[in-house]
SELUMZA-564031 format. One record per residue: residue number from 1; residue in one letter; x, y, z of N, C-alpha, C in turn. Coordinates in nm, 2 decimals. Example, Ala and Ser with C-alpha at 12.3 -4.5 7.8 and 13.67 -1.06 7.14 Angstrom:
k 1, r A, n_x 1.32, n_y -0.57, n_z 0.78, ca_x 1.23, ca_y -0.45, ca_z 0.78, c_x 1.32, c_y -0.33, c_z 0.78
k 2, r S, n_x 1.28, n_y -0.22, n_z 0.71, ca_x 1.37, ca_y -0.11, ca_z 0.71, c_x 1.29, c_y 0.00, c_z 0.79
***
This chain:
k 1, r X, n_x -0.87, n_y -3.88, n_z 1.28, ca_x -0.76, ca_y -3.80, ca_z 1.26, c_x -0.77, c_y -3.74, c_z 1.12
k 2, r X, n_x -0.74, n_y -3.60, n_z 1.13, ca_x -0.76, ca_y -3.55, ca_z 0.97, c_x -0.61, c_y -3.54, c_z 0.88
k 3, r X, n_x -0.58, n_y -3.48, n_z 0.80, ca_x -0.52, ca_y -3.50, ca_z 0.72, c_x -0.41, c_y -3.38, c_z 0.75
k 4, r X, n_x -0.41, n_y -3.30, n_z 0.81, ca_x -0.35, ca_y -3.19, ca_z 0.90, c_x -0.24, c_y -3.22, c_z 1.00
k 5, r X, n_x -0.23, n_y -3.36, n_z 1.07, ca_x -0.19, ca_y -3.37, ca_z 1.20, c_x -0.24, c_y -3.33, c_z 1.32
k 6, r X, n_x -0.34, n_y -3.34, n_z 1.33, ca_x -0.44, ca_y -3.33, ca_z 1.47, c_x -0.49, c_y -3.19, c_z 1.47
k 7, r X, n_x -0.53, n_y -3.11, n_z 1.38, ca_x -0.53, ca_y -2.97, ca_z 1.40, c_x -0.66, c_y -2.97, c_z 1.52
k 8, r X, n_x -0.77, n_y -3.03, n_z 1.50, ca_x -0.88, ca_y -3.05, ca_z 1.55, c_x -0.81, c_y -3.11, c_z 1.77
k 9, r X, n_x -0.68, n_y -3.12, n_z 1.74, ca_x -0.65, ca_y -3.21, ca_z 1.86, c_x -0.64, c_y -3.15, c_z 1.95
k 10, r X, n_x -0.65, n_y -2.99, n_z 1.96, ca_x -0.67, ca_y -2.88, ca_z 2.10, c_x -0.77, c_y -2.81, c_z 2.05
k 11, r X, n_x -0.83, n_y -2.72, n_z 2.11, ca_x -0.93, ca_y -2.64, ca_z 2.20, c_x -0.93, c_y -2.53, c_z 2.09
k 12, r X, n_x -1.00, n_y -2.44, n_z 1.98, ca_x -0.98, ca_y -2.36, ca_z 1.85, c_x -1.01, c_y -2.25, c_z 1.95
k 13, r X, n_x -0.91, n_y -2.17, n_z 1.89, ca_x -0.89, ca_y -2.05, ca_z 1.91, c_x -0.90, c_y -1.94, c_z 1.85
k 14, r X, n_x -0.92, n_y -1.82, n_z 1.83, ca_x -0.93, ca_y -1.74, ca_z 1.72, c_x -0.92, c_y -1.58, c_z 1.83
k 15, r X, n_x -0.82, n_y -1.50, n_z 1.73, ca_x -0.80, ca_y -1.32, ca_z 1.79, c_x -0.79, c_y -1.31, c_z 1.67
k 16, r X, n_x -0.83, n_y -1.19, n_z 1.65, ca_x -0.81, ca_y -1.08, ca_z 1.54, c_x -0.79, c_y -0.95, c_z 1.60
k 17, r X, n_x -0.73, n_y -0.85, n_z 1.51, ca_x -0.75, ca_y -0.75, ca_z 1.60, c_x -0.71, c_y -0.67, c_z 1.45
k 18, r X, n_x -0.82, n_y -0.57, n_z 1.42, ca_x -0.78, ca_y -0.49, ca_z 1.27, c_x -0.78, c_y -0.32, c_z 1.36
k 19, r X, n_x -0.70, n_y -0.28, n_z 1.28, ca_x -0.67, ca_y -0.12, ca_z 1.30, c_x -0.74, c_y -0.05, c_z 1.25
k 20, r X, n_x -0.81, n_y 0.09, n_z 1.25, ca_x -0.85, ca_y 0.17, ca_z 1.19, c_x -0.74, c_y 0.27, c_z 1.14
k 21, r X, n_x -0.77, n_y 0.35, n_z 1.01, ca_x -0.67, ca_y 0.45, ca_z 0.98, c_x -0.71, c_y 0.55, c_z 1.05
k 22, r X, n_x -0.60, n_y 0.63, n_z 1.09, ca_x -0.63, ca_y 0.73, ca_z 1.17, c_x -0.49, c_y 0.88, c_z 1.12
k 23, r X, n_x -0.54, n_y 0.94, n_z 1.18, ca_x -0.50, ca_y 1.09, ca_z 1.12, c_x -0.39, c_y 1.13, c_z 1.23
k 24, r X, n_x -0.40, n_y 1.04, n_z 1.38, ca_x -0.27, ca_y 1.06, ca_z 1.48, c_x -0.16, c_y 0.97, c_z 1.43
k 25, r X, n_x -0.03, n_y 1.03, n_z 1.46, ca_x 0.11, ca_y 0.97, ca_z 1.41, c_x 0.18, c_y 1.03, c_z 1.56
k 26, r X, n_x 0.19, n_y 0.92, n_z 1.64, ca_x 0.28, ca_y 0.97, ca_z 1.73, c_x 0.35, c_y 0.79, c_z 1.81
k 27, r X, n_x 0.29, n_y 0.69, n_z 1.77, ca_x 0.37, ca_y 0.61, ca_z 1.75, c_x 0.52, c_y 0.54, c_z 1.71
k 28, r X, n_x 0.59, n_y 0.49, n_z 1.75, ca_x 0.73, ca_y 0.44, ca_z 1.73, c_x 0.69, c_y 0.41, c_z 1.60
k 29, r X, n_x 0.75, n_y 0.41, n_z 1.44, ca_x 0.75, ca_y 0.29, ca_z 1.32, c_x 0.86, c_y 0.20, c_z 1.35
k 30, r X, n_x 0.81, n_y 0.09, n_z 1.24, ca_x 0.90, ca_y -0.04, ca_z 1.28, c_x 1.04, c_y 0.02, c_z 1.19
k 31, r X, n_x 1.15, n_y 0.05, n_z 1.26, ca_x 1.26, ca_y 0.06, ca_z 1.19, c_x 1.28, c_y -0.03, c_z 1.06
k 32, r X, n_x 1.29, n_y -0.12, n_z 1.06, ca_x 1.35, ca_y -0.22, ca_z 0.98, c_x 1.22, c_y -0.38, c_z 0.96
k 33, r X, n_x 1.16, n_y -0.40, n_z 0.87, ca_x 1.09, ca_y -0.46, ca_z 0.81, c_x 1.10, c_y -0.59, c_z 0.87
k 34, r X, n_x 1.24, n_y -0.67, n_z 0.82, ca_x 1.29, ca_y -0.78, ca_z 0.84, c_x 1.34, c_y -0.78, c_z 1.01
k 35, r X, n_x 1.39, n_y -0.70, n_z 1.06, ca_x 1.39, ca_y -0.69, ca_z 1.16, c_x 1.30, c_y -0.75, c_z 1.26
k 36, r X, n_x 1.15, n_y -0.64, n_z 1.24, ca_x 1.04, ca_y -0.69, ca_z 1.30, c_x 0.99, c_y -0.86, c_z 1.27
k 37, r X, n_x 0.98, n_y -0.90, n_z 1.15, ca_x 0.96, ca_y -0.99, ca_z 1.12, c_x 1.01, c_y -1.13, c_z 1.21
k 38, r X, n_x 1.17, n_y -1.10, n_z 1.23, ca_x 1.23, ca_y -1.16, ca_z 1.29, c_x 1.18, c_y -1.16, c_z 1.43
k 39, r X, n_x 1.17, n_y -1.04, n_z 1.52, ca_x 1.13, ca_y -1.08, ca_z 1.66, c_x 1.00, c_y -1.10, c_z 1.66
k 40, r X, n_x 0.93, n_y -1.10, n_z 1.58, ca_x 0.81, ca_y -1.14, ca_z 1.55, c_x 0.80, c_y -1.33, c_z 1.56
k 41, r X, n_x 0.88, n_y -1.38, n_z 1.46, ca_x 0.88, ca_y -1.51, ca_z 1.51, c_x 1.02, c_y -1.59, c_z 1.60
k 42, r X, n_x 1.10, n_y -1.48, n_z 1.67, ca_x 1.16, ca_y -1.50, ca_z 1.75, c_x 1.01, c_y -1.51, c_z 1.90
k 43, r X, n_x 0.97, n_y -1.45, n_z 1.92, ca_x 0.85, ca_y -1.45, ca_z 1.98, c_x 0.77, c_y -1.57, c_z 2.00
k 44, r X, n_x 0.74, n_y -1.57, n_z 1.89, ca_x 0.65, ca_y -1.72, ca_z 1.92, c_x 0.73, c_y -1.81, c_z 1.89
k 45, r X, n_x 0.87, n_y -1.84, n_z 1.91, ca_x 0.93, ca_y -1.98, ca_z 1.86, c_x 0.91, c_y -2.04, c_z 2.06
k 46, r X, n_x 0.95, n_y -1.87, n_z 2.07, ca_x 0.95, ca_y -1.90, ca_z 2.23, c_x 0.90, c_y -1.89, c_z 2.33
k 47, r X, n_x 0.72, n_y -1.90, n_z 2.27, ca_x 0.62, ca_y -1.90, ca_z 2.34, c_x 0.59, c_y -2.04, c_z 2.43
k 48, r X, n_x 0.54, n_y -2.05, n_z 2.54, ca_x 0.50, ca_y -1.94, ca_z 2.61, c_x 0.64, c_y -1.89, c_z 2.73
k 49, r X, n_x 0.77, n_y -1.91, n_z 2.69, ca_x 0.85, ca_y -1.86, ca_z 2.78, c_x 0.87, c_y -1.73, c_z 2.80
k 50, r X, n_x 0.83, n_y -1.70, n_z 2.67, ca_x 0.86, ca_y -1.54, ca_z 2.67, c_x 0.74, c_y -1.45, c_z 2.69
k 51, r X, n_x 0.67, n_y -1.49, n_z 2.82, ca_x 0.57, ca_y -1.40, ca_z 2.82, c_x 0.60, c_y -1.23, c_z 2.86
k 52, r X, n_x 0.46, n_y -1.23, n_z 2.77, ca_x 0.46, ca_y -1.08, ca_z 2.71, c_x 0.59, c_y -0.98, c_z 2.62
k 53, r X, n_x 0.60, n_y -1.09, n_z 2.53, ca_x 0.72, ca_y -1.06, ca_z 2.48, c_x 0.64, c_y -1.01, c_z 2.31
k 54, r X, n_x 0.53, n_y -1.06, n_z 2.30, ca_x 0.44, ca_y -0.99, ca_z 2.14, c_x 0.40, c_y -0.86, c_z 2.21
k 55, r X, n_x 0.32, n_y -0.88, n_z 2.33, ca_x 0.32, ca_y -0.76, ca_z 2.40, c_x 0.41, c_y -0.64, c_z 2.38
k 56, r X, n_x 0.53, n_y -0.65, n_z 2.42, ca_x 0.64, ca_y -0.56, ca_z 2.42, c_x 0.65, c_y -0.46, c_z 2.31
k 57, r X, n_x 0.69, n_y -0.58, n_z 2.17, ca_x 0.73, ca_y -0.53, ca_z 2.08, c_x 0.63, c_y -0.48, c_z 1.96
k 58, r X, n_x 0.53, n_y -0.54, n_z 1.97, ca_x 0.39, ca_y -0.49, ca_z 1.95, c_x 0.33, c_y -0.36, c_z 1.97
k 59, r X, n_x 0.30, n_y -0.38, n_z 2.12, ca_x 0.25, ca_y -0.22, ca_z 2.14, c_x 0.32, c_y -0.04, c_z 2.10
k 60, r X, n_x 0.45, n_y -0.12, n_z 2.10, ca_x 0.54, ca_y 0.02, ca_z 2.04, c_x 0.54, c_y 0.06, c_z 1.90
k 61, r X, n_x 0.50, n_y -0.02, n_z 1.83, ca_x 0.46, ca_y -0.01, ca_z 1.66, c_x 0.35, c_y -0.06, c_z 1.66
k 62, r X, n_x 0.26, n_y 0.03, n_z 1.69, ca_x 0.09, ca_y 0.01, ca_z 1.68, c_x 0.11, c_y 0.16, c_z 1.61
k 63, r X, n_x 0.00, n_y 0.18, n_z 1.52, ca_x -0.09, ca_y 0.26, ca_z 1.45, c_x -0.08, c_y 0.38, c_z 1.54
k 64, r X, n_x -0.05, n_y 0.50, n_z 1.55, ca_x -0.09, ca_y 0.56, ca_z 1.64, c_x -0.25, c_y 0.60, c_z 1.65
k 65, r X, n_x -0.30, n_y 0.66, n_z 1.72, ca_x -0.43, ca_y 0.64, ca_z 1.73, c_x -0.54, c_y 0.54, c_z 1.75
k 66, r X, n_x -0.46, n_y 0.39, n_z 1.77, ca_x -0.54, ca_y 0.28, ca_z 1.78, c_x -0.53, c_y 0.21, c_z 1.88
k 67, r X, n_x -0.50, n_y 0.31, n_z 2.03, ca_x -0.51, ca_y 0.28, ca_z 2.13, c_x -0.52, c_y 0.13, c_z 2.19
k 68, r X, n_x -0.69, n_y 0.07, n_z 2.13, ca_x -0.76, ca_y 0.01, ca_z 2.20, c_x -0.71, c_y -0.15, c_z 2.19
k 69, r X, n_x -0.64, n_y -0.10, n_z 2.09, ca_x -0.55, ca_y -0.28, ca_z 2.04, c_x -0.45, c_y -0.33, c_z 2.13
k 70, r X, n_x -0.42, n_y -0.20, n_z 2.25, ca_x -0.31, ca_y -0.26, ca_z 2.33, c_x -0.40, c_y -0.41, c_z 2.44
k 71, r X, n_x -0.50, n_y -0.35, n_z 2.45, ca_x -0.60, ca_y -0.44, ca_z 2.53, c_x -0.57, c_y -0.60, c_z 2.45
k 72, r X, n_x -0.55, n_y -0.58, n_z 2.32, ca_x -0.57, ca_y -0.71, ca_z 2.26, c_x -0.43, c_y -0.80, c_z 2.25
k 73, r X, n_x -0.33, n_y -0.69, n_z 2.22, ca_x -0.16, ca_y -0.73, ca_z 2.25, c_x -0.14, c_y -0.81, c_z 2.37
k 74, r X, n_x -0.24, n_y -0.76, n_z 2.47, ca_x -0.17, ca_y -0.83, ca_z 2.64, c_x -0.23, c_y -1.00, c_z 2.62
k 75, r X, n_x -0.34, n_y -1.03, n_z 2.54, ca_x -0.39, ca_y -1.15, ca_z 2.52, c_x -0.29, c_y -1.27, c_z 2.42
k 76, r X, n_x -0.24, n_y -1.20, n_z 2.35, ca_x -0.13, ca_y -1.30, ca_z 2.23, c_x -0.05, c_y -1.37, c_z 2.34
k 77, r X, n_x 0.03, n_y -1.37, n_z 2.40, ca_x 0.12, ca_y -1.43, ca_z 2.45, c_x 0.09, c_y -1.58, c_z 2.49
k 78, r X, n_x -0.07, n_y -1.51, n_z 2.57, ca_x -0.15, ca_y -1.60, ca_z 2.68, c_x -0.19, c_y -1.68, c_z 2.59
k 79, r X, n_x -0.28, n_y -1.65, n_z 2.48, ca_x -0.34, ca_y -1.76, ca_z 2.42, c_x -0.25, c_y -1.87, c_z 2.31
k 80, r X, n_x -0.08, n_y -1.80, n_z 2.25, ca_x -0.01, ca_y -1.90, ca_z 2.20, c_x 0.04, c_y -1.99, c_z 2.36
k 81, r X, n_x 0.06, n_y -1.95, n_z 2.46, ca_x 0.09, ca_y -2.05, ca_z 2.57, c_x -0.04, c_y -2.14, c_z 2.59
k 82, r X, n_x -0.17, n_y -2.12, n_z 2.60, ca_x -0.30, ca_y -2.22, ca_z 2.64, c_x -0.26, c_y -2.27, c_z 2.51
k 83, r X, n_x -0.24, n_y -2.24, n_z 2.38, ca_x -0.23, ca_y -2.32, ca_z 2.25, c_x -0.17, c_y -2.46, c_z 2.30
k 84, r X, n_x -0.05, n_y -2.40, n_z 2.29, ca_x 0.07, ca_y -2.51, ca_z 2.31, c_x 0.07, c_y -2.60, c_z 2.41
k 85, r X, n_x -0.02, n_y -2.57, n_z 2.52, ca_x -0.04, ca_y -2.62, ca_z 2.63, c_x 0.10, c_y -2.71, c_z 2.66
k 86, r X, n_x 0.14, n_y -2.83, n_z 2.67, ca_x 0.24, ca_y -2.89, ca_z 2.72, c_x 0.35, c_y -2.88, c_z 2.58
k 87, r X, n_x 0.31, n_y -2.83, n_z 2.51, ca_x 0.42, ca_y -2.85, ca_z 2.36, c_x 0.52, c_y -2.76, c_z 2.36
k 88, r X, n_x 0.56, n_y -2.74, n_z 2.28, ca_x 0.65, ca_y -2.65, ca_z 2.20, c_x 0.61, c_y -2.61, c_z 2.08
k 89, r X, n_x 0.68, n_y -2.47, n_z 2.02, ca_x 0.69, ca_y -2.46, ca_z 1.90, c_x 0.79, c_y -2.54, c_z 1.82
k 90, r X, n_x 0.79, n_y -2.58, n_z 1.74, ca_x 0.82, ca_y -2.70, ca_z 1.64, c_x 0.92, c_y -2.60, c_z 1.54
k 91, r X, n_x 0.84, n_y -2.55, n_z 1.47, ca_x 0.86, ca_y -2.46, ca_z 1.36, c_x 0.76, c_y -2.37, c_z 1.32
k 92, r X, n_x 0.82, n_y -2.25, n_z 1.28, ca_x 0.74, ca_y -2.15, ca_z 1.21, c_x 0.72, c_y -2.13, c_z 1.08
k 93, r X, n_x 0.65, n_y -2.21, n_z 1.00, ca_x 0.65, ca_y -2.19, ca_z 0.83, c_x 0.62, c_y -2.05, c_z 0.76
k 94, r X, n_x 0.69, n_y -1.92, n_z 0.72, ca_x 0.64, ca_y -1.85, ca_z 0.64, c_x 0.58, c_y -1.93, c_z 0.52
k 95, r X, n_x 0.44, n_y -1.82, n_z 0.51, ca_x 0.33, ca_y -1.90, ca_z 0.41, c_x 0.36, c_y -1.80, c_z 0.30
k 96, r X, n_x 0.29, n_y -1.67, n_z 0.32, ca_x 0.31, ca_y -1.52, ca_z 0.23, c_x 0.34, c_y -1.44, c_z 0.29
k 97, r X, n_x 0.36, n_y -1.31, n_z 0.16, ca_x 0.38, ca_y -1.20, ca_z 0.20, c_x 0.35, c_y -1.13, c_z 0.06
k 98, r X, n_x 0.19, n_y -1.06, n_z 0.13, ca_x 0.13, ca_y -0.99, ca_z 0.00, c_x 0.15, c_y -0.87, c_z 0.02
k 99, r X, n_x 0.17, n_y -0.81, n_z -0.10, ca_x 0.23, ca_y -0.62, ca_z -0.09, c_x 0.07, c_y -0.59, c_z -0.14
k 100, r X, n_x 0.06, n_y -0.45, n_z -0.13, ca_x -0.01, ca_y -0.36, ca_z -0.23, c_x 0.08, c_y -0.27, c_z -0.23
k 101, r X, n_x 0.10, n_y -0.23, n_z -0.35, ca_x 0.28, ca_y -0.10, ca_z -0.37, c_x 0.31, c_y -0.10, c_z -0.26
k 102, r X, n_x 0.42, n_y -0.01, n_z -0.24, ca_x 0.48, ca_y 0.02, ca_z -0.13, c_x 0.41, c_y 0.10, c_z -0.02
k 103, r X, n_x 0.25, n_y 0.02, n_z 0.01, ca_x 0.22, ca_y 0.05, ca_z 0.13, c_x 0.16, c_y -0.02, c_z 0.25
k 104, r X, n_x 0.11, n_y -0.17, n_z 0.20, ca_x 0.05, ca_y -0.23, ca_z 0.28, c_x 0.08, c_y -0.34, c_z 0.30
k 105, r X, n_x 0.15, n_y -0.43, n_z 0.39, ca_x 0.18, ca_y -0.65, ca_z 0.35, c_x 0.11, c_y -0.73, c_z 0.49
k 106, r X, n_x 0.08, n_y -0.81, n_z 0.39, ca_x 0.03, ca_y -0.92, ca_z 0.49, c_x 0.13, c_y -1.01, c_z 0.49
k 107, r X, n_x 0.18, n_y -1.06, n_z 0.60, ca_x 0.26, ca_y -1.13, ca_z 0.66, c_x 0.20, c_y -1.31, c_z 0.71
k 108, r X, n_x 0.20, n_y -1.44, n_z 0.66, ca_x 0.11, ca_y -1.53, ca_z 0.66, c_x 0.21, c_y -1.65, c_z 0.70
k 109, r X, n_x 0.18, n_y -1.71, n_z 0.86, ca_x 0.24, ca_y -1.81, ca_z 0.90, c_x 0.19, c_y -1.94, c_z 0.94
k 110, r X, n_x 0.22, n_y -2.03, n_z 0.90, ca_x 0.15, ca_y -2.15, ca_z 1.00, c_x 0.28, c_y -2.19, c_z 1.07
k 111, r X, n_x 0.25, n_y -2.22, n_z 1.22, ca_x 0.28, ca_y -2.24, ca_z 1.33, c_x 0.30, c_y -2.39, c_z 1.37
k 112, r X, n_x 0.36, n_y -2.49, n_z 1.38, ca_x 0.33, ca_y -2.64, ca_z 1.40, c_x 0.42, c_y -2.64, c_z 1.51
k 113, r X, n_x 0.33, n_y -2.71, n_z 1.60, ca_x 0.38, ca_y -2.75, ca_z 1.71, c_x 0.45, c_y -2.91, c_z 1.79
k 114, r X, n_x 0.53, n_y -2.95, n_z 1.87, ca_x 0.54, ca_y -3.07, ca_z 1.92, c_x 0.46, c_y -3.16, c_z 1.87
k 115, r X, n_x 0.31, n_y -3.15, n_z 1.87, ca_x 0.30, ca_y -3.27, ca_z 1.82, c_x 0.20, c_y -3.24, c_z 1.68
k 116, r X, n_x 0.23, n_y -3.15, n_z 1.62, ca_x 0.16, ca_y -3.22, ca_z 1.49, c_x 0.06, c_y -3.10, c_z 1.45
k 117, r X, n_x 0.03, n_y -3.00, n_z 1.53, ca_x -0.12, ca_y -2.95, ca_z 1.56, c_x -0.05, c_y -2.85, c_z 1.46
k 118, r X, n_x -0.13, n_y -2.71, n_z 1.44, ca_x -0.06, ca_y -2.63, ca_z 1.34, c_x -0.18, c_y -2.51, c_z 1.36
k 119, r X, n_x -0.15, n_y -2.40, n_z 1.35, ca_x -0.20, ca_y -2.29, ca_z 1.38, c_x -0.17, c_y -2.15, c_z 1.28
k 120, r X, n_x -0.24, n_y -2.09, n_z 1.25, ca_x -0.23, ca_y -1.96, ca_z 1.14, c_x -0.22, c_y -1.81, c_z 1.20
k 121, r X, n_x -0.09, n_y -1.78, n_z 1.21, ca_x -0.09, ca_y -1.62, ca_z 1.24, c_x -0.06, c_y -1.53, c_z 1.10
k 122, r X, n_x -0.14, n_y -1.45, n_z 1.15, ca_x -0.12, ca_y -1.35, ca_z 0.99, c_x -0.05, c_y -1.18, c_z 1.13
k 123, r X, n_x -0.01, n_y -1.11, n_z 0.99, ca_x -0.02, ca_y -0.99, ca_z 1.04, c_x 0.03, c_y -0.91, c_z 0.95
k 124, r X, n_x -0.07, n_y -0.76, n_z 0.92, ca_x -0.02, ca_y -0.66, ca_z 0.86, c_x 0.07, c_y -0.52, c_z 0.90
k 125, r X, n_x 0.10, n_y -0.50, n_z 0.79, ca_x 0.19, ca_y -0.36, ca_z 0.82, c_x 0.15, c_y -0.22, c_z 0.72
k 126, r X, n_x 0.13, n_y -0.16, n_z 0.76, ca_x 0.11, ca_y 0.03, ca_z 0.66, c_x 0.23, c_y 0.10, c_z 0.69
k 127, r X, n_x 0.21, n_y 0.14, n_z 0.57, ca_x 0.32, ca_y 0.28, ca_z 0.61, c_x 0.22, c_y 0.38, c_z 0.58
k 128, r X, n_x 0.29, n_y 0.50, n_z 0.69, ca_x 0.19, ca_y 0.62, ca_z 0.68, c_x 0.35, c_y 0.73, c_z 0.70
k 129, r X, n_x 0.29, n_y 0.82, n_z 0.61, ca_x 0.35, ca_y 0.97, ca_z 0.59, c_x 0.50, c_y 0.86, c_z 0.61
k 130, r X, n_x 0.57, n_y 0.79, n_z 0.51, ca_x 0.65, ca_y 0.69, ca_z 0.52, c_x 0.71, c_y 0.59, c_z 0.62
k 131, r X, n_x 0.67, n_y 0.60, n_z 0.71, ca_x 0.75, ca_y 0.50, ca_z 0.82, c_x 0.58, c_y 0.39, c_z 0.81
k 132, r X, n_x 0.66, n_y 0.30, n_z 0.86, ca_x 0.55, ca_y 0.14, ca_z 0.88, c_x 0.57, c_y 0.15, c_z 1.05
k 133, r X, n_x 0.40, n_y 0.09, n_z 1.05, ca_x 0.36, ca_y 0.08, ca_z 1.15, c_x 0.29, c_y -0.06, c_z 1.13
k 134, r X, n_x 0.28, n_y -0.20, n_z 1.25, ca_x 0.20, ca_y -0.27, ca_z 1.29, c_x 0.04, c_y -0.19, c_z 1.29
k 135, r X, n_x -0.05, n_y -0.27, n_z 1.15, ca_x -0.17, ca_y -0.25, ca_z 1.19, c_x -0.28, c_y -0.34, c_z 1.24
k 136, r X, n_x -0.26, n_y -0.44, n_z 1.21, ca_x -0.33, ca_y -0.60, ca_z 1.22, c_x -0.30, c_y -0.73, c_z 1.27
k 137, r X, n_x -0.34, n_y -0.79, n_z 1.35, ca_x -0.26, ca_y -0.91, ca_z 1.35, c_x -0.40, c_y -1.02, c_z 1.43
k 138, r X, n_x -0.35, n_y -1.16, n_z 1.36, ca_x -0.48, ca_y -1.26, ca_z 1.39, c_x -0.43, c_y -1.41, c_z 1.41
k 139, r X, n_x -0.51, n_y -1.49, n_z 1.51, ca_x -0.43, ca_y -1.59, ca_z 1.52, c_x -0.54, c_y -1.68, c_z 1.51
k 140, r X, n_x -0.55, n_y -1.79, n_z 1.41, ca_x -0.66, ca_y -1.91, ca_z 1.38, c_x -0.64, c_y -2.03, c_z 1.43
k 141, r X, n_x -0.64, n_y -2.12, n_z 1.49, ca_x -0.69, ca_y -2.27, ca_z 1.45, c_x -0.76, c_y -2.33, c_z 1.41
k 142, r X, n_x -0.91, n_y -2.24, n_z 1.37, ca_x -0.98, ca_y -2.33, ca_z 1.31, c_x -0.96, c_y -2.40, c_z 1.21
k 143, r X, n_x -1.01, n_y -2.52, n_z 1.19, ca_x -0.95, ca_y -2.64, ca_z 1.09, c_x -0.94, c_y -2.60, c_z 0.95
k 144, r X, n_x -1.04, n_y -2.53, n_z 0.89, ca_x -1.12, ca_y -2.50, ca_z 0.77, c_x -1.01, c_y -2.37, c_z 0.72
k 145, r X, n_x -0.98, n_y -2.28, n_z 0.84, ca_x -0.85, ca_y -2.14, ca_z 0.79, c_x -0.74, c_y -2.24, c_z 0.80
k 146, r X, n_x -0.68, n_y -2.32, n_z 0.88, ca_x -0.53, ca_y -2.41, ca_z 0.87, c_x -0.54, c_y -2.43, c_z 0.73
k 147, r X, n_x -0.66, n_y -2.55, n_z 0.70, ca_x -0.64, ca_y -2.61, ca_z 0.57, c_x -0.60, c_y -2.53, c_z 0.48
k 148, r X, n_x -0.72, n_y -2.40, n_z 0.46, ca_x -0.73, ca_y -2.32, ca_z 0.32, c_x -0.58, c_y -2.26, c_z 0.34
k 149, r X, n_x -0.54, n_y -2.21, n_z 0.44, ca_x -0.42, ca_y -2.11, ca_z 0.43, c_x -0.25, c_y -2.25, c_z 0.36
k 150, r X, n_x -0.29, n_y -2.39, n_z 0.42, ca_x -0.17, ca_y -2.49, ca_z 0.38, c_x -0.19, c_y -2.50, c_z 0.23
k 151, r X, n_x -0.35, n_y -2.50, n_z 0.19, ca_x -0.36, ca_y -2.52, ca_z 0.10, c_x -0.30, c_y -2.41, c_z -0.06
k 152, r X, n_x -0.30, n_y -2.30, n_z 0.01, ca_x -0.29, ca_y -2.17, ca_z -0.05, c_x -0.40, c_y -2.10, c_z -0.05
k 153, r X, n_x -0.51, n_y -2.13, n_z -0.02, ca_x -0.63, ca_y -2.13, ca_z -0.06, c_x -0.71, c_y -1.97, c_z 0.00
k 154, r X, n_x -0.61, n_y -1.90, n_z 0.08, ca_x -0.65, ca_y -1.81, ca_z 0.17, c_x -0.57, c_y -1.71, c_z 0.18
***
């Protein structure tokens, strides 16, 4: 048993999915920052009940131009449900939230589940020609990202 609460005690998982900038704008922007944030981890509190619910609110504030990410949207839902397998979500700890001026933030969560296990979702946002768009989003359990990110270290 490591010092984490079993992080090592399910099956490691890992999505990433990064945006390219692009020169198309025909994308929804995320209205409201906090907002999104919110159904963001309104989402996964209620995974896997709420399938396809990252899906949903995801694909409409994607990057325009970055088509290919919707392919990757349809997977989040599925793989926080195989996560949790018989659990629940526990709690959602916001870790950070790094700006570069008013154009770019990483958004940084660890995830702890029923029993103990704990998982790292990050996700960025851009603004382009001013409205914010969903550009990135990544989901870890490897032991070594949990640690560094509890640790600060990431």
């Amino acid at each position: 048993m490591n010092s984490f609460g079993g992080v090592m005690g399910k099956s490691l998982i890992t999505i990433a999915a990064v945006l390219l900038c692009s020169t198309s704008f025909a994308g929804e922007p995320i209205g409201n920052i906090e907002q999104f944030e919110h159904d963001v981890t309104q989402c996964i509190s209620n995974a896997p009940k709420s399938s396809g619910c990252f899906e949903d609110f995801a694909n409409k504030n994607l990057l325009p131009g970055n088509e290919k990410l919707i392919q990757v949207t349809k997977q989040v839902d599925g793989l926080f449900g195989r996560w949790l397998d018989k659990d629940k979500v526990f709690a959602i700890h916001p870790v950070s939230v790094k700006s570069t001026g008013d154009l770019f933030q990483r958004r940084t969560y660890v995830i702890e589940d029923t029993s103990g296990n704990l998982i790292v979702f990050n996700y960025s946002i851009i603004k382009r020609l001013g409205k914010w768009y969903l550009l990135s989003f990544d989901i870890n359990s490897n032991q070594a990202v949990v640690e560094a990110t509890v640790k600060g270290d990431k």
